[in-house]
C-alpha positions as CSV (number, residue, x, y, z in Angstrom):
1,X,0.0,0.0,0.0
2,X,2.7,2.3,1.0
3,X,4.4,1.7,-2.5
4,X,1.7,2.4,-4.3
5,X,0.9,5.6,-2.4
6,X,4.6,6.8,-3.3
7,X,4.4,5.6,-7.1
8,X,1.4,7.8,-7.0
9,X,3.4,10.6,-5.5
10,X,6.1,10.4,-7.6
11,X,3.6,10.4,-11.1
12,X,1.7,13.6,-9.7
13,X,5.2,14.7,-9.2
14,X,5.9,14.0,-12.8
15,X,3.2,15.4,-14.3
16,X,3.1,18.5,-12.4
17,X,6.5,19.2,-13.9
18,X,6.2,18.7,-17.0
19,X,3.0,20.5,-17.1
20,X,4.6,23.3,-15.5
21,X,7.4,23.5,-17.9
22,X,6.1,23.9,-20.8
23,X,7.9,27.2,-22.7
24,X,4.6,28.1,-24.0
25,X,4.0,29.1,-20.4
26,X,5.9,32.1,-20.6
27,X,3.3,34.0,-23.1
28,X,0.2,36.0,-22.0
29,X,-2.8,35.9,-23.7
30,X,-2.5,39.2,-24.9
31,X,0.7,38.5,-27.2
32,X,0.2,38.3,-31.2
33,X,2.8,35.5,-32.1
34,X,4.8,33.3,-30.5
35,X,7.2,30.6,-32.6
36,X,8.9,27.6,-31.0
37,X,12.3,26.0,-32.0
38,X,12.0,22.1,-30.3
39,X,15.1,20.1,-29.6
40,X,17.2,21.5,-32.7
41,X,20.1,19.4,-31.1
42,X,17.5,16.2,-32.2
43,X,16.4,17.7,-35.5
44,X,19.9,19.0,-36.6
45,X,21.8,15.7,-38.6
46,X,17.9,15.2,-40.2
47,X,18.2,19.0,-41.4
48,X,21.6,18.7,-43.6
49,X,20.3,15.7,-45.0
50,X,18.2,18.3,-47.1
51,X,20.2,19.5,-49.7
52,X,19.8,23.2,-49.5
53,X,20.6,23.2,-45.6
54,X,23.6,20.9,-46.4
55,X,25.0,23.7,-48.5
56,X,23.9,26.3,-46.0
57,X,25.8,24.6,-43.4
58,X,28.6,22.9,-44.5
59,X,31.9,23.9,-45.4
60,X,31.5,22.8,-49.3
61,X,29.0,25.6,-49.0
62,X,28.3,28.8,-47.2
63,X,30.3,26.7,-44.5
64,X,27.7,28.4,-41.4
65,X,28.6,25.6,-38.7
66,X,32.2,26.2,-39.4
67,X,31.4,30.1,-39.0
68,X,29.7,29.7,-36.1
69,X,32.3,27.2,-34.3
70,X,35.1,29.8,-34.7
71,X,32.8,32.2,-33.3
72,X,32.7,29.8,-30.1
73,X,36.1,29.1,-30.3
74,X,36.8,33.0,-30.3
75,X,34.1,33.5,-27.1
76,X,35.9,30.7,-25.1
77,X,39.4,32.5,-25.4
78,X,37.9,35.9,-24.4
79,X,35.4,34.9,-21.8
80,X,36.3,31.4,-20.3
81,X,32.5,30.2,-21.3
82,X,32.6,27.0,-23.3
83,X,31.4,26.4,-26.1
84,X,29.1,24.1,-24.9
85,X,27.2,26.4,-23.0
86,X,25.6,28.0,-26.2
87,X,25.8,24.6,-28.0
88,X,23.6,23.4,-24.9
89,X,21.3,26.3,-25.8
90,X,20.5,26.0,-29.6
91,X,19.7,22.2,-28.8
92,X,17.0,22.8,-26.4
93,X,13.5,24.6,-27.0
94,X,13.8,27.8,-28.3
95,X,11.0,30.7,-27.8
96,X,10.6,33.6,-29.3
97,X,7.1,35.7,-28.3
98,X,5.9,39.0,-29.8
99,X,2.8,41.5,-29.4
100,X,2.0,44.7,-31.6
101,X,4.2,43.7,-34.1
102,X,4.4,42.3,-37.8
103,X,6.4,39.4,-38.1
104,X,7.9,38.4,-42.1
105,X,8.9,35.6,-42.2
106,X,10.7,36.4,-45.4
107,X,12.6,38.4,-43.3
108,X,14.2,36.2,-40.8
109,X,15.9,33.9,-43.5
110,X,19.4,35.1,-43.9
111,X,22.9,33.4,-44.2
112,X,24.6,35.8,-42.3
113,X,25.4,34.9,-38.1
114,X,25.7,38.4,-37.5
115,X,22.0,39.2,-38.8
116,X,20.6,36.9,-36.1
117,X,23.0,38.5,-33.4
118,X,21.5,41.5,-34.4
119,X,18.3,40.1,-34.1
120,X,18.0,39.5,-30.9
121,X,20.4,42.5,-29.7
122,X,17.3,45.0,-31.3
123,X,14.1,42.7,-29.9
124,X,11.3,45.6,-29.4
125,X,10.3,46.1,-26.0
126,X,7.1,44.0,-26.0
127,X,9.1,41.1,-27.4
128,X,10.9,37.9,-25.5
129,X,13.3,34.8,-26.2
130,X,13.4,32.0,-24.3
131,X,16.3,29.5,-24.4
132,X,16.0,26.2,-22.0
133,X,19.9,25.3,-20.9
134,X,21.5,23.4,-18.5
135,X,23.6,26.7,-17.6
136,X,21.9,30.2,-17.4
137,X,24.9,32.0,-15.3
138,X,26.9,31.5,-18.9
139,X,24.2,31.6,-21.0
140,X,24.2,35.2,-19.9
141,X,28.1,35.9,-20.2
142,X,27.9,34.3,-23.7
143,X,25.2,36.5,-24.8
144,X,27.1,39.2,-23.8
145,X,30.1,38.5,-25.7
146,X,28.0,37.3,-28.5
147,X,26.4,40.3,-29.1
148,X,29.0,42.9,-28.2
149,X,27.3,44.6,-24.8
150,X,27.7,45.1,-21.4
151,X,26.2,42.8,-18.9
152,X,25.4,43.8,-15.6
153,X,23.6,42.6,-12.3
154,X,20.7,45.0,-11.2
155,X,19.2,43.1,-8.7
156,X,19.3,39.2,-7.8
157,X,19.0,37.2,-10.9
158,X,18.4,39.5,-13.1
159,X,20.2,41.3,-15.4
160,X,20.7,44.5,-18.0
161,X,22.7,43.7,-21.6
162,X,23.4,47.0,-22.9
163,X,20.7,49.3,-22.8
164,X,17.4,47.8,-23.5
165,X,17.6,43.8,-23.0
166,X,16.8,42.3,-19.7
167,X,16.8,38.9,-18.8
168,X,16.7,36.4,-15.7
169,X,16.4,32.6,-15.1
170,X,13.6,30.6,-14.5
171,X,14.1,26.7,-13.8
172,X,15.8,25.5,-17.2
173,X,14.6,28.6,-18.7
174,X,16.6,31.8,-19.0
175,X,14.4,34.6,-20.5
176,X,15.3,37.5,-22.6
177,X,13.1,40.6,-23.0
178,X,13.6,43.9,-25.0
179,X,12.2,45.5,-21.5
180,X,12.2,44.8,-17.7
181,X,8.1,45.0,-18.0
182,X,8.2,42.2,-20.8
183,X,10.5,40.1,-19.2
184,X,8.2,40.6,-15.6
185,X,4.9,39.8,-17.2
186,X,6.4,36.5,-18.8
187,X,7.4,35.4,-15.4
188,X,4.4,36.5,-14.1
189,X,2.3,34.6,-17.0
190,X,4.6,31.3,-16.5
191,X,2.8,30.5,-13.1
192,X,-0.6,31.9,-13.7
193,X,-2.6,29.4,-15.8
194,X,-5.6,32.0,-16.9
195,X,-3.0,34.6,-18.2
196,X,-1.4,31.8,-20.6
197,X,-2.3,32.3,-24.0
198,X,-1.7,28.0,-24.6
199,X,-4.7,28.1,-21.9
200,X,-7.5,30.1,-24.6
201,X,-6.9,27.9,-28.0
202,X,-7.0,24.2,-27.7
203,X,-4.5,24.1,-30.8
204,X,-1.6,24.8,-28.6
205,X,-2.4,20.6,-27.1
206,X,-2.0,20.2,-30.3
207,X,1.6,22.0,-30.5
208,X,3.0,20.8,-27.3
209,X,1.8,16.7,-28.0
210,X,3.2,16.9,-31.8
211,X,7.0,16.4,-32.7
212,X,7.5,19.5,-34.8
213,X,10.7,20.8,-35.5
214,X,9.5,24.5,-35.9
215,X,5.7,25.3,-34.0
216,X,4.2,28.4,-33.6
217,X,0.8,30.2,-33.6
218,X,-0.5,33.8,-34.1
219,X,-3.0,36.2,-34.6
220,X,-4.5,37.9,-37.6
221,X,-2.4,40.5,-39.8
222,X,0.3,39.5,-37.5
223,X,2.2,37.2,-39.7
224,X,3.3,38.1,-43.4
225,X,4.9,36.5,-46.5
226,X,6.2,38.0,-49.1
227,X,7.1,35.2,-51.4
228,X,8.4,36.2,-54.6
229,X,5.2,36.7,-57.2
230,X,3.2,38.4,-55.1
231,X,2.7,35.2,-52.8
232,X,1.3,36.3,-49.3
233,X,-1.2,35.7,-46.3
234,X,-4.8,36.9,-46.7
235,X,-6.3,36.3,-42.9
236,X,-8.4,38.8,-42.9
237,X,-11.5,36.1,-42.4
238,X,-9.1,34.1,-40.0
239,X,-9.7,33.6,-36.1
240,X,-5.6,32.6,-35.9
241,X,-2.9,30.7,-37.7
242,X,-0.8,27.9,-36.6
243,X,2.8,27.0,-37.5
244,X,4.3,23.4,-37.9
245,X,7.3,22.0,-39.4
246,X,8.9,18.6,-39.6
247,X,11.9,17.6,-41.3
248,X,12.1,13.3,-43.2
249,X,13.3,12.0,-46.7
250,X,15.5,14.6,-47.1
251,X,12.8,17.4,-47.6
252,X,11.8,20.3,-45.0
253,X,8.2,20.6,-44.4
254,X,7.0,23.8,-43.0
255,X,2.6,24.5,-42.9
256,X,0.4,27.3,-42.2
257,X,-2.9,26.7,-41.5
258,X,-5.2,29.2,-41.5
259,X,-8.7,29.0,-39.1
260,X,-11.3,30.9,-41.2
261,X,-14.3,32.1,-40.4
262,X,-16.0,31.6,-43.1
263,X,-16.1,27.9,-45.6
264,X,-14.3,27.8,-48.6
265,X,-13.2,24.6,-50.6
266,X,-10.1,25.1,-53.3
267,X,-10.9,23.6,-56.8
268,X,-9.1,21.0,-59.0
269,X,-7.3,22.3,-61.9
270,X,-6.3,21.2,-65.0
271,X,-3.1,23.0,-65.9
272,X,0.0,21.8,-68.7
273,X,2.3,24.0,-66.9
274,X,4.6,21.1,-66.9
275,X,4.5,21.7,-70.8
276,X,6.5,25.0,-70.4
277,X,10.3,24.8,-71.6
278,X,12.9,24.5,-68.6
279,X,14.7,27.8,-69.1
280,X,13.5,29.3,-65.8
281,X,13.8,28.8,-62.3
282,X,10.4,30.5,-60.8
283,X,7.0,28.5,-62.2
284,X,3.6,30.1,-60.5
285,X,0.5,28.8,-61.7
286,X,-2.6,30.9,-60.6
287,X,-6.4,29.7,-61.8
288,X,-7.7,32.0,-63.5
289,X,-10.6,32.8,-61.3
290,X,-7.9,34.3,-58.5
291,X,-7.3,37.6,-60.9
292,X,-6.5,39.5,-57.1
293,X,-3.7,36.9,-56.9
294,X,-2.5,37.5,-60.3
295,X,-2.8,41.3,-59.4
296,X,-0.7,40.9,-56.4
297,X,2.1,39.4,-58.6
298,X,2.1,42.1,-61.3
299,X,2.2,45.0,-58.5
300,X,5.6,42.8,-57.1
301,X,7.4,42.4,-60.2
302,X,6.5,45.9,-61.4
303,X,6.3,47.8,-57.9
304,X,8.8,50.7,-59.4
305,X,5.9,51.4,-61.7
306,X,3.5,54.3,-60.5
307,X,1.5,55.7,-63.0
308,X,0.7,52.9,-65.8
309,X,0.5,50.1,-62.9
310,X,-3.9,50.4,-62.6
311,X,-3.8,49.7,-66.5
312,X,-1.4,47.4,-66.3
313,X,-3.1,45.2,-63.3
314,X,-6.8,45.7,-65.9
315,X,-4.6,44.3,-68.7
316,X,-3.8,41.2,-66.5
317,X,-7.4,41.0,-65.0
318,X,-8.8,41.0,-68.8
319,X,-6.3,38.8,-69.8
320,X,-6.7,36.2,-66.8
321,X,-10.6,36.3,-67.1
322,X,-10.7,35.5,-70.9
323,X,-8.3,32.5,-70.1
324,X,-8.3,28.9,-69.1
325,X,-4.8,29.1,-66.8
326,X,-2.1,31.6,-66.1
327,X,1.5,31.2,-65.4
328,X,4.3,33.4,-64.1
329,X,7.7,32.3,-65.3
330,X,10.9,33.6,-64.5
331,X,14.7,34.3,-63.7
332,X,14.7,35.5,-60.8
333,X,18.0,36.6,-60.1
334,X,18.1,39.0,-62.9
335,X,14.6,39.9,-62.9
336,X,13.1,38.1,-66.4
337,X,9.3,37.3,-65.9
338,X,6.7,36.2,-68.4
339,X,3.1,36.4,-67.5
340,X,1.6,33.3,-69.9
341,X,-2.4,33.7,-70.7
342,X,-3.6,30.0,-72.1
343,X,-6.0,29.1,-74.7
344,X,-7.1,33.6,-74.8
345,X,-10.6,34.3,-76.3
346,X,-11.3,37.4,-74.9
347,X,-11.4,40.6,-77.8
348,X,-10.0,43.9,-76.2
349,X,-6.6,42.7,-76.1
350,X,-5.1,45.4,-78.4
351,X,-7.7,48.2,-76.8
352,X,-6.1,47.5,-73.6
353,X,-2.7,47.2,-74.8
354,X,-3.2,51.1,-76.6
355,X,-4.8,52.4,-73.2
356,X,-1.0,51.5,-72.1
357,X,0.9,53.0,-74.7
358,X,1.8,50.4,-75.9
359,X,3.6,50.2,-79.5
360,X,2.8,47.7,-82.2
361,X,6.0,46.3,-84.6
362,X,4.1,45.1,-87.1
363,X,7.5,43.2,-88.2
364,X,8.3,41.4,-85.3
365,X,4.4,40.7,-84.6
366,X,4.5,42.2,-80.5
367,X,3.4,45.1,-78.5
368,X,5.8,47.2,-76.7
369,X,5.0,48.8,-73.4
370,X,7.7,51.5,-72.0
371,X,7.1,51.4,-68.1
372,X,9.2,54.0,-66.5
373,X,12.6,52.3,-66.5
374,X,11.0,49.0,-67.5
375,X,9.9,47.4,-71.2
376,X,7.4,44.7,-71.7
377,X,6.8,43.3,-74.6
378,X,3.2,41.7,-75.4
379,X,1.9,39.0,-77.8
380,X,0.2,36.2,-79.0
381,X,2.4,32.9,-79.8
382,X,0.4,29.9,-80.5
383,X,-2.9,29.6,-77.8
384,X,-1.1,31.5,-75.7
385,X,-0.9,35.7,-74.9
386,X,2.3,36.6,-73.3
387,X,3.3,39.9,-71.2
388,X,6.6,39.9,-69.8
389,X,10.2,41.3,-70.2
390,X,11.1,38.6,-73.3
391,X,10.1,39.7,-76.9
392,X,8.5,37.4,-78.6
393,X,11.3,35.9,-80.7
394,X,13.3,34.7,-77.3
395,X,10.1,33.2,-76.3
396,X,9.6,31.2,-78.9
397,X,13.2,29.8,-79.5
398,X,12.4,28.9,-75.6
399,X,9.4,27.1,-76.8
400,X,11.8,25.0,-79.1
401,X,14.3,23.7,-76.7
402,X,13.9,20.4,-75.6
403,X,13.8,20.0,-72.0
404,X,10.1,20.7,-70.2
405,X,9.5,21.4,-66.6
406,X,7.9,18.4,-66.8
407,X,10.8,16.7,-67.2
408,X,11.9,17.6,-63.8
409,X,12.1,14.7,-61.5
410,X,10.3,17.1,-58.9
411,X,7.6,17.6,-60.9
412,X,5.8,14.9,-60.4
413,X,5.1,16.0,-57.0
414,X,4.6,19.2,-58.1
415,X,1.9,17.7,-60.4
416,X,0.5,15.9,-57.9
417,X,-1.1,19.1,-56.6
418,X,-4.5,19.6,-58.2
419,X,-6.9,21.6,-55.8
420,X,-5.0,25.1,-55.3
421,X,-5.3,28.8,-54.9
422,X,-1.6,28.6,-56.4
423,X,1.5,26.7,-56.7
424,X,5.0,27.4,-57.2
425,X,8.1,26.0,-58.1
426,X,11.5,27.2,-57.6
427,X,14.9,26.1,-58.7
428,X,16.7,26.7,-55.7
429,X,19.9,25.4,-57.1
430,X,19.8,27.2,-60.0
431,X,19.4,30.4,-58.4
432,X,22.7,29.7,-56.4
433,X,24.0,28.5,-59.4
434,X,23.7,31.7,-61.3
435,X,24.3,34.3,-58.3
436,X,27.6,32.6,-56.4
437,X,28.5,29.5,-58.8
438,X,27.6,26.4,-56.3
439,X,26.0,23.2,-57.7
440,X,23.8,21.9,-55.7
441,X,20.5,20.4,-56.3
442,X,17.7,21.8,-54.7
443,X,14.3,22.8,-55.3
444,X,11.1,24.3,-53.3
445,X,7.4,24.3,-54.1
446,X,4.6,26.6,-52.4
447,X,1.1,26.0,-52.4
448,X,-1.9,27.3,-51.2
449,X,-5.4,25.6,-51.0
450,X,-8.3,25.2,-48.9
451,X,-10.8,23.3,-47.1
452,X,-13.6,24.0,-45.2
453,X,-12.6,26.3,-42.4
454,X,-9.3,26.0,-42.9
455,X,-6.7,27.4,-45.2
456,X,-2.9,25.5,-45.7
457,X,0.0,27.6,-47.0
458,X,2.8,24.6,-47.6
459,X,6.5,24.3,-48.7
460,X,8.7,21.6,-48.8
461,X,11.8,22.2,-49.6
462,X,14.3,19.9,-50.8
């Protein structure tokens, strides 16, 4: 009896600590967007078996864990604080917590160590990390000397870097806030259950049961994407988003799913974008029914232009409308897009092209549109109408050569997507290829659909 009295104990025990340490504790209810790293230590070997992290990381590429290291190495002479200690860091959970503030995720992806030092150093004041390690005292001194400020002791436990950041330790937790307030209030929130935000949605049980690399949840117009072609987040019908990631196979997996409040189901399409020539690295097919899409990615490519860019967008819109598909192709690295109409049968395509300005060579069979600093060129080639920065004659020795997307090994996942709001493919690899002269192979596709209440952005990159 007595044993089973303390086995009982010692599982109450259990449960009350894990259920006490859960990072998400740490953010109130009143905070826009919170993101979770889990056990990066575990997912770590899994993410440089995908190709385009392999080259991030390793020293055949951009050589960032080599980078980094050095950067340890450099720490460990100047401070004493081992490399471990921030090692120890980056393989435990990970928090980062915001409120009042738009977060692009667009703009967190860099190459550069320095950019996330800086980062962190210029958090806003309303905004918190949260590292779990084995060793906050050092933790502290690290971040310090990683970041190039003064550290010092205002009261017990806690502690002012430079001018703005505050931080203290918490169990296994050591918290850093851009003010004392922030960093108060998420001590505060950590050990009362009604101020937790994981306590008002029960998608967070979802977050903290699943193994996700990357987790994270947030509140309309909070989060943004600006994908190249216009790509973004339209939540303005959403109650909240969530974030999950997982890494197998050798592909990165990172979803957004968007709660609606109102129902809407994605169609199937039939689309031969696979029939396109393989001379770019940016494919975006877009049914024609989503013209505000397809006006999204004209006002991207051509967001220099001021005063032609309403005609230009009604161009598109007529264009789109009187067609069964459009594509967007493109280099992307030095700015070539073609906007492909298919199987046209609208009637005011050379009305609309005037209203523009636009120039006919009767010779060379195309329209030419003089945009500020920019020149599109316009026509018809086959079933198709094309407006983009390739005349027609370039397009159509592209139409000869011999290799198709769909000759892409990729693409038959790519093709395997049918119901969409859009989808995208991009040659990773040949992007690097063409800007620094690395060959790797590596590709990423985008999609958006819906169904029901929900809404999924996707990527997998390979």
């Amino acid at each position: 009896m007595k044993r089973s009295i303390a086995f009982l104990i010692i599982i109450v025990i259990i449960c009350y600590t894990f259920a006490d340490s859960d990072i998400f504790n740490f953010v109130h209810k009143d905070y826009d967007f919170v993101i979770r790293l889990s056990k990066g230590g575990t997912w770590y070997e899994e993410l440089k078996k995908v190709s385009f992290f392999s080259f991030v990381f390793d020293r055949k590429g951009l050589g960032f864990e080599d980078s980094f290291l050095r950067i340890l190495e450099d720490m460990k002479y100047k401070t004493g604080v081992q490399p471990t200690v921030v090692q120890d860091a980056l393989s435990n959970d990970i928090l980062f917590a915001s409120k009042g503030a738009e977060v692009d995720f667009t703009t967190l992806i860099s190459f550069d160590i320095n950019y996330y030092l800086e980062f962190i150093k210029t958090i806003t004041g309303s905004s918190f990390i949260v590292f779990e390690t084995k060793y906050p005292a050092q933790l502290v001194k690290a971040l310090s000397y990683l970041l190039s400020i003064n550290v010092k002791n205002i009261q017990n436990n806690m502690f002012q870097l430079g001018e703005s950041l505050f931080c203290t330790s918490n169990g296994k937790y050591l918290i850093l806030a851009g003010s004392k307030q922030t960093l108060d209030m998420a001590i505060k929130t950590y050990t009362t259950p009604e101020m937790q935000l994981s306590r008002t949605n029960k998608d967070f049980d979802r977050l903290k049961a699943g193994v996700f690399f990357i987790s994270g949840f947030a509140k309309p117009n909070t989060l943004k994407l600006n994908l190249p072609g216009g790509i973004g987040i339209e939540d303005s019908t959403a109650s909240h988003l969530l974030i999950t990631s997982s890494i197998s196979a050798g592909s990165f997996t990172f979803t957004i799913e968007q709660k609606n409040t109102k129902q809407y189901t994605s169609s199937k399409n039939i689309d031969t974008i696979g029939q396109l020539p393989k001379v770019w690295n940016y494919y975006l097919s877009i049914p024609s029914s989503k013209s505000s899409i397809i006006i999204g990615s004209i006002e991207q490519w051509f967001s220099g232009v001021t005063s032609e860019l309403q005609q230009l967008t009604n161009l598109v819109k007529n264009l789109s409308n009187s067609s069964t598909n459009t594509y967007v192709a493109g280099k992307l690295e030095v700015g070539e897009i073609v906007f492909i109409f298919e199987n046209y049968s609208g009637k005011d395509f050379e009305t609309n092209l005037s209203k523009l300005g636009a120039k006919y060579d009767s010779q060379k069979q195309e329209w030419v549109i003089n945009l500020q600093n920019s020149k599109l060129y316009a026509f018809k080639s086959s079933n198709k109408v094309i407006v983009g920065t390739v005349d027609k004659n370039s397009f159509e020795k592209y139409e000869k050569t011999s290799k198709k997307l769909k000759d892409l090994p990729i693409y038959y996942d790519f093709s395997k997507i049918e119901a969409y709001d859009f989808k995208a493919l991009m040659d990773l690899g040949d992007i690097i290829k063409s800007i620094i002269g690395f060959n790797i192979t590596s590709k990423l596709l985008f999609w958006q659909y819906s169904i029901g209440y929900i809404t999924y952005y996707k990527f997998v990159v390979s």
